[in-house]
N, C-alpha and C positions, 0 to 999 in steps of 0.2 A: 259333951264338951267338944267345941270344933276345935280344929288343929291352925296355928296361925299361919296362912298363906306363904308370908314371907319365910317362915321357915322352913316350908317345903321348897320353896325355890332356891336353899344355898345346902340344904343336905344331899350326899350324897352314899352311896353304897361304901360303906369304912373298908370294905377286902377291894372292889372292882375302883372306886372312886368315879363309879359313873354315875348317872343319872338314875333317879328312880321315879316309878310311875305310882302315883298317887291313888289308891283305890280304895273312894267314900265307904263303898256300901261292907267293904270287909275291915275296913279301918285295918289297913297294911300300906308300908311303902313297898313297892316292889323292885326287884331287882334280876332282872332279865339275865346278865352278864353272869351276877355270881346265883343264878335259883334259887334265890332266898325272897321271902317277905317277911319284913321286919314291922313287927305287931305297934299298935297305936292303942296306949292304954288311957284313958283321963285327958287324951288330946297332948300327950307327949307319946314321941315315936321312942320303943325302944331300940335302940340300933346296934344291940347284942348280937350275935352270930348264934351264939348260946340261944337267943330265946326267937329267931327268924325260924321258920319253919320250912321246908324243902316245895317249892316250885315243884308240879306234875312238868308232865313233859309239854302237855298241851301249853297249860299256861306258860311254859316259857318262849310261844312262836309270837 
């Protein structure tokens, strides 16, 4: 199930309120600012903090 475009373009990171980057092939939003990515289950984003997983260090450059 794909994610609707337009909702990716007004969510953003709930702790940093920035921008996130969209990543198909792991079905996560990402979140540079706070090194989280927030999981994409059924093609809804969860945007739990609780359930984002911790950014390496690599992925956060």
């Amino acid at each position: 199930m794909e994610t609707d475009p337009k909702l990716l373009e007004i969510l953003v990171c709930p702790r940093t309120k920035t921008t996130l980057h969209y990543d198909r092939e792991k079905q996560e939003l990402v979140s540079r600012a706070a090194g989280l990515a927030y999981p994409i289950r059924g093609g809804v984003p969860i945007m739990l903090a609780d359930e984002a997983r911790q950014l390496t260090d690599e992925e956060r450059r």
